[in-house]
PDB file as gemmi writes it, atoms N, CA and C in Angstrom:
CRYST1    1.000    1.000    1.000  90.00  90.00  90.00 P 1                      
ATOM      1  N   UNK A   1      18.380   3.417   7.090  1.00  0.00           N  
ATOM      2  CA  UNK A   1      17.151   4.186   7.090  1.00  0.00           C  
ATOM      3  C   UNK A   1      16.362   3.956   5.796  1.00  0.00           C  
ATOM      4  N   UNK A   2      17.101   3.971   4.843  1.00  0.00           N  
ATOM      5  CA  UNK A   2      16.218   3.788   2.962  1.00  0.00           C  
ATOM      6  C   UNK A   2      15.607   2.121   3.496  1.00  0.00           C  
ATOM      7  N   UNK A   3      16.415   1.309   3.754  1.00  0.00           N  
ATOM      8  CA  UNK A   3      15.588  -0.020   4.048  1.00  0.00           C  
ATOM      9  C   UNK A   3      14.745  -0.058   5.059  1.00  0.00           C  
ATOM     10  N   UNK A   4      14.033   0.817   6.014  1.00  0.00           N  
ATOM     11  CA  UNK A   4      12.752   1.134   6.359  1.00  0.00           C  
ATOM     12  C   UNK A   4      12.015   1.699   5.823  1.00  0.00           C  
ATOM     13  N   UNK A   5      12.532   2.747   5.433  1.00  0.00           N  
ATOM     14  CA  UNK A   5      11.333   3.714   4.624  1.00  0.00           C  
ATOM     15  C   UNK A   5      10.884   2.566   3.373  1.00  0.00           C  
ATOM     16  N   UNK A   6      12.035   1.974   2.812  1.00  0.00           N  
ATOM     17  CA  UNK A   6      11.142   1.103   1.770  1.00  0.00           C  
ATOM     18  C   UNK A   6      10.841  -0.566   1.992  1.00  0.00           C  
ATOM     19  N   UNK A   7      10.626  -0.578   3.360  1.00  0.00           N  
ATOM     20  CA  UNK A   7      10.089  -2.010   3.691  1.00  0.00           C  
ATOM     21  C   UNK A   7       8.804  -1.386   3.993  1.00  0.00           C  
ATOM     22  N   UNK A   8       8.715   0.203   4.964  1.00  0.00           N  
ATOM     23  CA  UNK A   8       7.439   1.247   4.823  1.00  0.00           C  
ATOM     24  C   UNK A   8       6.420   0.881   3.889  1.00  0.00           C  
ATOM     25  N   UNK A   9       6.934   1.577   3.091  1.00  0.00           N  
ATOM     26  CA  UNK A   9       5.886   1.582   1.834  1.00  0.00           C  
ATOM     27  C   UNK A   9       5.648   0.008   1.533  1.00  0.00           C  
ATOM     28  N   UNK A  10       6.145  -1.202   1.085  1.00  0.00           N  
ATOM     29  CA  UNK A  10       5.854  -2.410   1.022  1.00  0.00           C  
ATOM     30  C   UNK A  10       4.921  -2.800   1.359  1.00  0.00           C  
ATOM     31  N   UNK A  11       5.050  -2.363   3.182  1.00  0.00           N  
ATOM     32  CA  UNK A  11       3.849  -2.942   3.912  1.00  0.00           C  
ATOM     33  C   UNK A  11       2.754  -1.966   3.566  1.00  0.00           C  
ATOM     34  N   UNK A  12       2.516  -0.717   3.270  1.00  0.00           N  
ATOM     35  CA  UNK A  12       1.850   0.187   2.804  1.00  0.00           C  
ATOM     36  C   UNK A  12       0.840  -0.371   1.769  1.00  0.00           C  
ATOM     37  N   UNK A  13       1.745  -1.098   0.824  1.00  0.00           N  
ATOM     38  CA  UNK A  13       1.131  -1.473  -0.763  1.00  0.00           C  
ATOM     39  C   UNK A  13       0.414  -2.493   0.112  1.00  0.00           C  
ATOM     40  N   UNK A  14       0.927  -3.612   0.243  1.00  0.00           N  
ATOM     41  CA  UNK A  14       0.462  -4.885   0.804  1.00  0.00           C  
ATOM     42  C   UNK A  14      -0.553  -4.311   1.782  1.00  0.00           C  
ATOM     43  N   UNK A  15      -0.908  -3.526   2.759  1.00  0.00           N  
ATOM     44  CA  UNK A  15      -1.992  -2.966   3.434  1.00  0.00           C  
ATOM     45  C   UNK A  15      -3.012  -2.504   2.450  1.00  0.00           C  
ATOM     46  N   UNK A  16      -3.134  -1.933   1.409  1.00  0.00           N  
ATOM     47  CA  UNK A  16      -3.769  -1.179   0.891  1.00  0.00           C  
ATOM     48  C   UNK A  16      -4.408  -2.209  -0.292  1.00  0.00           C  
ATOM     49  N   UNK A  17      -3.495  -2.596  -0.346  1.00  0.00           N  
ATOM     50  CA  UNK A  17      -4.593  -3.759  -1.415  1.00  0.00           C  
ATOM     51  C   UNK A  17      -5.772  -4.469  -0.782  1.00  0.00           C  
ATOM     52  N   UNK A  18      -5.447  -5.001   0.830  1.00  0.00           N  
ATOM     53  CA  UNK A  18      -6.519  -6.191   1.371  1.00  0.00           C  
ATOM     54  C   UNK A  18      -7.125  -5.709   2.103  1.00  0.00           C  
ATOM     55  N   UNK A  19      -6.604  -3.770   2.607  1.00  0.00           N  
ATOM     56  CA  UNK A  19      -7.372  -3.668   4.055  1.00  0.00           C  
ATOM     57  C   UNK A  19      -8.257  -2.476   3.743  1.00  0.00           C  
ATOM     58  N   UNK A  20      -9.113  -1.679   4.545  1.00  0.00           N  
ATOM     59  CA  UNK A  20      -9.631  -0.754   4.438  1.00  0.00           C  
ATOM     60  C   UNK A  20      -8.711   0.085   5.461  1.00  0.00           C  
ATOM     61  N   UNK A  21      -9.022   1.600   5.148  1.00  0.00           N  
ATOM     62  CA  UNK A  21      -8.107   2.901   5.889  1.00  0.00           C  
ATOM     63  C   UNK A  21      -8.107   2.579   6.944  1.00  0.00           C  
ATOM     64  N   UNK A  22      -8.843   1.777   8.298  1.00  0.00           N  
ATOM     65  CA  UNK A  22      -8.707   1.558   9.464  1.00  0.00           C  
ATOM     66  C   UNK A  22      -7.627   0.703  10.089  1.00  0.00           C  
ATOM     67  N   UNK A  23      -6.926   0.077   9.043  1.00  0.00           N  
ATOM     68  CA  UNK A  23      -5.962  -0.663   9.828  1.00  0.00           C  
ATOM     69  C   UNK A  23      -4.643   0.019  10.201  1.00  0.00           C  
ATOM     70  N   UNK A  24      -4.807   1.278   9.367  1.00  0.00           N  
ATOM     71  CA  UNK A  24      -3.487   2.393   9.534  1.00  0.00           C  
ATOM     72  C   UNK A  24      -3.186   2.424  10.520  1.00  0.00           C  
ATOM     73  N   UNK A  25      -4.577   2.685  11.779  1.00  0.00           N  
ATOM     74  CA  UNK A  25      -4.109   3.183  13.063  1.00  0.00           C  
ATOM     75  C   UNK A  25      -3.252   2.413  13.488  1.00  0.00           C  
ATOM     76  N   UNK A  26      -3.815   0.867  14.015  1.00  0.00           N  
ATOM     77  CA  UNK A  26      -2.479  -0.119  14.179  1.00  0.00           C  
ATOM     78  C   UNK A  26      -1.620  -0.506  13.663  1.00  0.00           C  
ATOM     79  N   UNK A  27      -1.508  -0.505  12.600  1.00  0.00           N  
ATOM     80  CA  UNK A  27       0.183  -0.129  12.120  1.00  0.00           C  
ATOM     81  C   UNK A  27       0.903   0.619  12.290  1.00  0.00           C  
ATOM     82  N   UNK A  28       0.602   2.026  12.220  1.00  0.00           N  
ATOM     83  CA  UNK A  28       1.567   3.214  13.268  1.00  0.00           C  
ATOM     84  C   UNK A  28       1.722   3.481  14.385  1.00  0.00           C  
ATOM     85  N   UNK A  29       0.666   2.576  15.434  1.00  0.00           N  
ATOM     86  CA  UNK A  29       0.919   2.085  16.149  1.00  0.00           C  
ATOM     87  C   UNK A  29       2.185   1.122  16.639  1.00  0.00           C  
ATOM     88  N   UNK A  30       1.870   0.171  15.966  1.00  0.00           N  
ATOM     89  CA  UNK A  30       2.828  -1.122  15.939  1.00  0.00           C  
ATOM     90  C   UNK A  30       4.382  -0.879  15.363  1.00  0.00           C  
ATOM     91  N   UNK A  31       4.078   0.218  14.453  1.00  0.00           N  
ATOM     92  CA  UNK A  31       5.820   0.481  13.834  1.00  0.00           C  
ATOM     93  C   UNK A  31       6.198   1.315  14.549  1.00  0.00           C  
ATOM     94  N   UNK A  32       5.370   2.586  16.001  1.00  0.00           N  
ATOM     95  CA  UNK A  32       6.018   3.377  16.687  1.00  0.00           C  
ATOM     96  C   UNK A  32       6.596   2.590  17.476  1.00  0.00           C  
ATOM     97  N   UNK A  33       6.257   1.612  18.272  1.00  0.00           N  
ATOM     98  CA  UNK A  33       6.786   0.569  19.560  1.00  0.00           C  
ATOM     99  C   UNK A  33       7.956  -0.015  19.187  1.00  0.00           C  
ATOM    100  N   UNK A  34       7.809  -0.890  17.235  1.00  0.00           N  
ATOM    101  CA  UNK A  34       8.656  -1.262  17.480  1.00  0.00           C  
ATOM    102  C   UNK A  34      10.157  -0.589  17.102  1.00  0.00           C  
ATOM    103  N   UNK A  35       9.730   0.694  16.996  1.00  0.00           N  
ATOM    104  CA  UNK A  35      10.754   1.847  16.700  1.00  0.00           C  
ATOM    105  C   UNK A  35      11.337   1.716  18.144  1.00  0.00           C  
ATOM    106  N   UNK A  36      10.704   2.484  19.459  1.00  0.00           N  
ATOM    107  CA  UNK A  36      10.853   2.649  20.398  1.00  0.00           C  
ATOM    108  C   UNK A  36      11.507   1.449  20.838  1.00  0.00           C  
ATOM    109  N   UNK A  37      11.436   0.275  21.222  1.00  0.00           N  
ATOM    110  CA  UNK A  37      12.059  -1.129  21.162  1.00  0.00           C  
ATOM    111  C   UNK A  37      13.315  -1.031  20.448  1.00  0.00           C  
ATOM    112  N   UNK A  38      13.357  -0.711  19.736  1.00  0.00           N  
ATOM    113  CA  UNK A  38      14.841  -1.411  18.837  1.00  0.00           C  
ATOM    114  C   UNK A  38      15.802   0.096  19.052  1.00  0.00           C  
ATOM    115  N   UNK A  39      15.108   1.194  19.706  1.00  0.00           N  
ATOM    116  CA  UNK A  39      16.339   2.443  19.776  1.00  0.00           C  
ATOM    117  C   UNK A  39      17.109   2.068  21.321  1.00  0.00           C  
ATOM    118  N   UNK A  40      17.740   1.046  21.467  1.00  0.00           N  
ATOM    119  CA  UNK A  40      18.202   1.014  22.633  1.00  0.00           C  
ATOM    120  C   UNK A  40      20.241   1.851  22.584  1.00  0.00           C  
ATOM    121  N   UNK A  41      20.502   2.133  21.821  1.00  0.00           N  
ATOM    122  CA  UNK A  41      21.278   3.135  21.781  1.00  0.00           C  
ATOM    123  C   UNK A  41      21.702   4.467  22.347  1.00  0.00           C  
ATOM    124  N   UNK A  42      22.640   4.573  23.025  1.00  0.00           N  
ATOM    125  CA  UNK A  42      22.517   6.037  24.171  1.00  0.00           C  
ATOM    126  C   UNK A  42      22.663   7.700  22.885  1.00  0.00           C  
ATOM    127  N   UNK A  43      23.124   6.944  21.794  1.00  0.00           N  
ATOM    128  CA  UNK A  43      23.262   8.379  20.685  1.00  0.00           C  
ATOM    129  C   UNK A  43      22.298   8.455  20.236  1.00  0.00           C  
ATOM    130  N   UNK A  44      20.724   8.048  20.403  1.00  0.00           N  
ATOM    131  CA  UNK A  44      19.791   8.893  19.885  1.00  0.00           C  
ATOM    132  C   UNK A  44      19.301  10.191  20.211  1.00  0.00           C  
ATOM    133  N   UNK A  45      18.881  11.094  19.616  1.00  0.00           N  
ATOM    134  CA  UNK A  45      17.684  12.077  19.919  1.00  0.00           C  
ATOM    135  C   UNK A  45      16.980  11.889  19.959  1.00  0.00           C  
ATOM    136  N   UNK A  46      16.028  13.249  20.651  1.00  0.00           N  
ATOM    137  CA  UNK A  46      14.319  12.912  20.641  1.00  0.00           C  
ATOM    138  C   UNK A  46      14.082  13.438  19.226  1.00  0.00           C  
ATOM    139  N   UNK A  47      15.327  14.394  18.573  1.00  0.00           N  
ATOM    140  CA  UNK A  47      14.107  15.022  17.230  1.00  0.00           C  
ATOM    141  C   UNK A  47      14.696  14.038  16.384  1.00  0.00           C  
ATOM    142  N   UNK A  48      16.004  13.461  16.462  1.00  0.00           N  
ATOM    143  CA  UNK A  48      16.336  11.846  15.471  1.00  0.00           C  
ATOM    144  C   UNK A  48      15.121  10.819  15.459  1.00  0.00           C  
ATOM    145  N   UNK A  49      14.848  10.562  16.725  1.00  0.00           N  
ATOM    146  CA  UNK A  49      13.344   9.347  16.979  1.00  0.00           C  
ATOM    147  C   UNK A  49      12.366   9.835  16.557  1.00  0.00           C  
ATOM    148  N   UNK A  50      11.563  11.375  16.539  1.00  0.00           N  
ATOM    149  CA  UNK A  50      10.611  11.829  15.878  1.00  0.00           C  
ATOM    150  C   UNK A  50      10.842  12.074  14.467  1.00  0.00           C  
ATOM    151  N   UNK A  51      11.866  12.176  13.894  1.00  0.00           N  
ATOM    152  CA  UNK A  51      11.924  12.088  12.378  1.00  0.00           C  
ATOM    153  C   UNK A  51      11.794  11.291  12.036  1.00  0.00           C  
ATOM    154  N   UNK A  52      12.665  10.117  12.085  1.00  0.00           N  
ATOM    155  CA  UNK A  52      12.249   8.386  11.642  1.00  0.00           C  
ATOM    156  C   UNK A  52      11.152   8.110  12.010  1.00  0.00           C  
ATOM    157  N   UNK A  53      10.165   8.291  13.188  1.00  0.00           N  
ATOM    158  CA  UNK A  53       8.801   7.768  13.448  1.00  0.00           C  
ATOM    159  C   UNK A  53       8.009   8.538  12.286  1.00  0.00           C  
ATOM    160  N   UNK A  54       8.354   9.438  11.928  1.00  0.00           N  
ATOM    161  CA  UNK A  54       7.719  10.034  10.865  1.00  0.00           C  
ATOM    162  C   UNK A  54       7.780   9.655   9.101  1.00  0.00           C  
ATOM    163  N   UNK A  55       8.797   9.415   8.792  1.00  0.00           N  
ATOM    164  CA  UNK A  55       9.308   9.185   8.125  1.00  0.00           C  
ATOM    165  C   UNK A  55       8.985   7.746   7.690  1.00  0.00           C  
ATOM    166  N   UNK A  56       8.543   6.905   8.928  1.00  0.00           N  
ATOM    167  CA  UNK A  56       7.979   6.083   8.726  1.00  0.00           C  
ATOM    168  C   UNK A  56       6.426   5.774   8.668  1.00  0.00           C  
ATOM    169  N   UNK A  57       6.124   6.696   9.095  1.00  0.00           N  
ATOM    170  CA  UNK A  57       4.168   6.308   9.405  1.00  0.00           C  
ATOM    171  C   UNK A  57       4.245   7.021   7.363  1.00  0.00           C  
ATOM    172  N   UNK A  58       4.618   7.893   6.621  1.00  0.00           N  
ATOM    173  CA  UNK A  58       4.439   8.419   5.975  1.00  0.00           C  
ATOM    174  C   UNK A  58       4.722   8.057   4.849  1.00  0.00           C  
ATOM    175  N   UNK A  59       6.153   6.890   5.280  1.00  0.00           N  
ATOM    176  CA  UNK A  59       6.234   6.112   3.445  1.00  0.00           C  
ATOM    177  C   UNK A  59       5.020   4.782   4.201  1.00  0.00           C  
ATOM    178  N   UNK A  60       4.244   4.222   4.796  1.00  0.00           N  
ATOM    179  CA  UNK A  60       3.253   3.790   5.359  1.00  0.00           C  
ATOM    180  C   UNK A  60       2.171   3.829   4.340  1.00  0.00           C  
ATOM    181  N   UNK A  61       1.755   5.007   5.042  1.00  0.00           N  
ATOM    182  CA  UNK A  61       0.533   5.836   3.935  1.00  0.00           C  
ATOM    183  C   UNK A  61       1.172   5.622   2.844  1.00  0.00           C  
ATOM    184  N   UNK A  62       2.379   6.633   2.218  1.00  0.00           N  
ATOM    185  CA  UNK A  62       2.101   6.444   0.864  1.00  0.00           C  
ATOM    186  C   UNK A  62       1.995   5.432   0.483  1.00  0.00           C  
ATOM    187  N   UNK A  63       2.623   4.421   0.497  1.00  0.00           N  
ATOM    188  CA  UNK A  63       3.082   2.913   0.308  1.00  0.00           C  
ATOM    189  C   UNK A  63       1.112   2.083   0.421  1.00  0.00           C  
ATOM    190  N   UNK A  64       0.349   2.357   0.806  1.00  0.00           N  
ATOM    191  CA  UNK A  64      -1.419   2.429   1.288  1.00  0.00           C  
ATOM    192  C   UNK A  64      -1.582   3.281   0.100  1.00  0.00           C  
ATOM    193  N   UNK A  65      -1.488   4.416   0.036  1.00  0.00           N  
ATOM    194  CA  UNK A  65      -1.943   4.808  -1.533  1.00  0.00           C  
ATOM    195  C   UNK A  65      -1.989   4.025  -2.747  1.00  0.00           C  
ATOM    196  N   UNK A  66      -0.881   4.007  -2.579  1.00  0.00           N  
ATOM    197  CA  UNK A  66      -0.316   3.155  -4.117  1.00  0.00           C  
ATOM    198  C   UNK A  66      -0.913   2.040  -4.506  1.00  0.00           C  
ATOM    199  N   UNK A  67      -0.785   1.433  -2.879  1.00  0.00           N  
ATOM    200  CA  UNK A  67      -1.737  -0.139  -2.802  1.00  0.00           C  
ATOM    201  C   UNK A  67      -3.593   0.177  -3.387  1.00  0.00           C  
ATOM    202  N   UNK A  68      -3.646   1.612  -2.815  1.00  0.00           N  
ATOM    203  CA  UNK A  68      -5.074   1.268  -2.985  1.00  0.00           C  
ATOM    204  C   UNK A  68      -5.326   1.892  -4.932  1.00  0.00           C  
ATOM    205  N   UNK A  69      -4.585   2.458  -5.511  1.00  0.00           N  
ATOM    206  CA  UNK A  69      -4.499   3.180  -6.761  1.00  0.00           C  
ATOM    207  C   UNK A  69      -4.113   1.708  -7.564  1.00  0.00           C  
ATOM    208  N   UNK A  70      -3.256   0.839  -7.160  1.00  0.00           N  
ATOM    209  CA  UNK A  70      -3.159  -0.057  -8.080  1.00  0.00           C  
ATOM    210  C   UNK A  70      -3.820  -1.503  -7.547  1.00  0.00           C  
ATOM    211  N   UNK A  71      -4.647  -1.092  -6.835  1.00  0.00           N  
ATOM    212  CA  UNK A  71      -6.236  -2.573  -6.880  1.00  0.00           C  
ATOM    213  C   UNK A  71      -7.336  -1.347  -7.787  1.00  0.00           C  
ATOM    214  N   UNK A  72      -7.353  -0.194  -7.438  1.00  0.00           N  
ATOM    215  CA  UNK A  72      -8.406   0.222  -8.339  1.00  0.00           C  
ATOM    216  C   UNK A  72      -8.163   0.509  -9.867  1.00  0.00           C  
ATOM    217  N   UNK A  73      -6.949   0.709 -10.441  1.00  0.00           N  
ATOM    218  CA  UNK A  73      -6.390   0.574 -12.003  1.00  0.00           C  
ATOM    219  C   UNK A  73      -6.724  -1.065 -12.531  1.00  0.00           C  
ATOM    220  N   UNK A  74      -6.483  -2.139 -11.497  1.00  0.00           N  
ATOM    221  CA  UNK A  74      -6.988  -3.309 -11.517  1.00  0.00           C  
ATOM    222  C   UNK A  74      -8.249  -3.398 -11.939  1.00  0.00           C  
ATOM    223  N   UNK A  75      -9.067  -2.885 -11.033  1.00  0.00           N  
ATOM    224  CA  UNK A  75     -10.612  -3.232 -11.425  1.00  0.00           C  
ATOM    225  C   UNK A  75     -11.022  -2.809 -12.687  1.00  0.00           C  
ATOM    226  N   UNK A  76     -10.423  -1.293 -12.760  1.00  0.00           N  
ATOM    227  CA  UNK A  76     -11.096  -0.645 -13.705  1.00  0.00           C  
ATOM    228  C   UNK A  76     -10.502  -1.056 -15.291  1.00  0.00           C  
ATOM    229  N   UNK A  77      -9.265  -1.811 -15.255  1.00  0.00           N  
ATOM    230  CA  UNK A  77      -8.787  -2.735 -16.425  1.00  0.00           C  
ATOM    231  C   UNK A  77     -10.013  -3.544 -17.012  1.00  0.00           C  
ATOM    232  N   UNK A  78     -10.231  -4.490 -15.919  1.00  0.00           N  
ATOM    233  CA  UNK A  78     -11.335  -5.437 -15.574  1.00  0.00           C  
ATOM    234  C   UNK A  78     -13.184  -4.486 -16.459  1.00  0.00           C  
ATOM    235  N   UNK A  79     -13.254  -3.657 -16.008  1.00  0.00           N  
ATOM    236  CA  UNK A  79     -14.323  -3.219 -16.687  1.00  0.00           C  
ATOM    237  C   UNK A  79     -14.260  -2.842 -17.409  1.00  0.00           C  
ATOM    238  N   UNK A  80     -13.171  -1.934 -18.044  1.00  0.00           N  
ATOM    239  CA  UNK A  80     -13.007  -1.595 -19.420  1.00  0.00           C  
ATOM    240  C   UNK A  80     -12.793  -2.990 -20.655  1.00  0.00           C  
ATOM    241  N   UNK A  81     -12.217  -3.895 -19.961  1.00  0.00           N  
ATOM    242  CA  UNK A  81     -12.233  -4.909 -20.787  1.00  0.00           C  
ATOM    243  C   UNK A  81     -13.392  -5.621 -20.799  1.00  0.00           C  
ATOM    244  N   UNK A  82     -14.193  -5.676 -19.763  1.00  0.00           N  
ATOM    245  CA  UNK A  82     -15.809  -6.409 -20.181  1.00  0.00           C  
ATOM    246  C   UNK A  82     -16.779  -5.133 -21.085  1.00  0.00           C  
ATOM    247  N   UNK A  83     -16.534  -3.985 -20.874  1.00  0.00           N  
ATOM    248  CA  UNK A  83     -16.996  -2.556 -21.971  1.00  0.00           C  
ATOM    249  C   UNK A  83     -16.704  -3.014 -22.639  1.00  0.00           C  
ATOM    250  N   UNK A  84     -15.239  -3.383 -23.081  1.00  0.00           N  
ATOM    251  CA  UNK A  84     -14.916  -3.695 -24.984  1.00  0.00           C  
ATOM    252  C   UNK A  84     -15.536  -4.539 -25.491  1.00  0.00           C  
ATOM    253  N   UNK A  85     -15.406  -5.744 -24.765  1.00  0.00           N  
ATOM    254  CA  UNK A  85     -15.840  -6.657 -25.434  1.00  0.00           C  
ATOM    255  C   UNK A  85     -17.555  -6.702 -25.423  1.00  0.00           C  
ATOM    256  N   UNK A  86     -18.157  -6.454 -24.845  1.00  0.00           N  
ATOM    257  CA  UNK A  86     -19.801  -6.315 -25.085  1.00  0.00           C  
ATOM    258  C   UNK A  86     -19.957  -5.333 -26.238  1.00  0.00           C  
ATOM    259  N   UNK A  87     -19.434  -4.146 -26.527  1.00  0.00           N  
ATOM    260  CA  UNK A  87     -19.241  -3.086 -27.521  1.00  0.00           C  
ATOM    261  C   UNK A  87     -18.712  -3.932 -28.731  1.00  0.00           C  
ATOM    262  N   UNK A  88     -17.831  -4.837 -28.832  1.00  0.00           N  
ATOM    263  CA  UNK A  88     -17.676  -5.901 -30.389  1.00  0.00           C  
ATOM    264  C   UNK A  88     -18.862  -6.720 -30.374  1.00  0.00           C  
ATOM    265  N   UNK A  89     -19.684  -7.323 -28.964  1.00  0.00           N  
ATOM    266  CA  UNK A  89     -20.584  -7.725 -29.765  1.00  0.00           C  
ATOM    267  C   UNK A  89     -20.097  -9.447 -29.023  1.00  0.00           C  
ATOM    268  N   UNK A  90     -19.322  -9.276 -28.063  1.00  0.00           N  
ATOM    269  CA  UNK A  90     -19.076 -10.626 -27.552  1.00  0.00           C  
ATOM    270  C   UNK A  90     -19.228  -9.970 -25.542  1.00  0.00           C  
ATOM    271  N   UNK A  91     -19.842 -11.136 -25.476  1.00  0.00           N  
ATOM    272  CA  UNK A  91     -20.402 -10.763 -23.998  1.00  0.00           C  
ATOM    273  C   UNK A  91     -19.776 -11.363 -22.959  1.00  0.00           C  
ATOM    274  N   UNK A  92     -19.001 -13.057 -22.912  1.00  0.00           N  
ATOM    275  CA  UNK A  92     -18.028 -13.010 -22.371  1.00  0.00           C  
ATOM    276  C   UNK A  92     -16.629 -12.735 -22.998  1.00  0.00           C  
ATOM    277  N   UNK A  93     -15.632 -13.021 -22.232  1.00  0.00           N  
ATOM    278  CA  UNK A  93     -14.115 -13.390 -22.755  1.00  0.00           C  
ATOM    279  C   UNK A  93     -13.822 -14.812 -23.357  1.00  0.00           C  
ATOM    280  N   UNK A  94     -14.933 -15.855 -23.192  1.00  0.00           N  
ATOM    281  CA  UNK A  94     -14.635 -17.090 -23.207  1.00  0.00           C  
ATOM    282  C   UNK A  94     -14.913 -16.906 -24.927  1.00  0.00           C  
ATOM    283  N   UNK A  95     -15.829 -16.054 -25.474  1.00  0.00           N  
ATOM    284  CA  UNK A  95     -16.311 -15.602 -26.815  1.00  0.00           C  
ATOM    285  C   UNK A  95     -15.663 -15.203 -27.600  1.00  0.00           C  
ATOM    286  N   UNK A  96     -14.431 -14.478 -27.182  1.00  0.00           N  
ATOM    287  CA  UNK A  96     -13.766 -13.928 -27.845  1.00  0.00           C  
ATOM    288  C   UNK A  96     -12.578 -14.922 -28.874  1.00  0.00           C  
ATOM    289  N   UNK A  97     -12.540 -15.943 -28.007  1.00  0.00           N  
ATOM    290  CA  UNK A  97     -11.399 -16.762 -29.292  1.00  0.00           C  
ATOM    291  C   UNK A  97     -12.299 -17.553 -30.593  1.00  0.00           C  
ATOM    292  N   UNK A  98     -13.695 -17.648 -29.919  1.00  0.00           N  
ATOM    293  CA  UNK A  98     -14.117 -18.289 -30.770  1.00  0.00           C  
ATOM    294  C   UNK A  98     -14.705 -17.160 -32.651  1.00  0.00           C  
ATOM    295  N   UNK A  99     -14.559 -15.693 -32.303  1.00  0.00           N  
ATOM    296  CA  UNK A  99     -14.611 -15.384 -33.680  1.00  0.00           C  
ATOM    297  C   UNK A  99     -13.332 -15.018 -34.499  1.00  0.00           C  
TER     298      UNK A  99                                                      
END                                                                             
């Protein structure tokens, strides 16, 4: 179960970096089926299968958070470092080795 929930979130990060919030739907989509698919086991439950389906759409999302919190800590690296350097007085980065 920990190696879904954290292959979950993986695909979460990796979603969240390239996609916008709309691709969620088909992915919890796609991870309910292939939940449903792979429970061919006569010892499941229905509230065992609804916990893991959950459990999974949810390290999902978070795993989409994270993705999208660390492309935007990215950018905003990115602008704070073109702020600094215009504030010394050098306008690209290519400027900067040369003083």
């Amino acid at each position: 179960m920990e190696v879904l929930i954290t292959a979950g979130v993986f695909l979460g990060v990796a979603l969240g970096r390239s996609f916008k919030v709309s691709i969620l739907g088909p992915a919890c989509f796609i991870i309910v089926v292939l939940l449903l698919i792979s429970t061919g086991r006569l010892d499941f439950t229905f509230f065992h299968l609804v916990g893991k389906i959950g459990l999974l759409i949810i390290s999902l999302e978070l795993g989409y958070l994270a993705g999208l919190i660390s492309t935007d800590l990215a950018v905003a690296r990115q602008g704070f470092r073109s702020l600094w350097l215009r504030a010394r007085g050098m306008h690209t980065p290519h400027q900067a080795h040369l003083r």
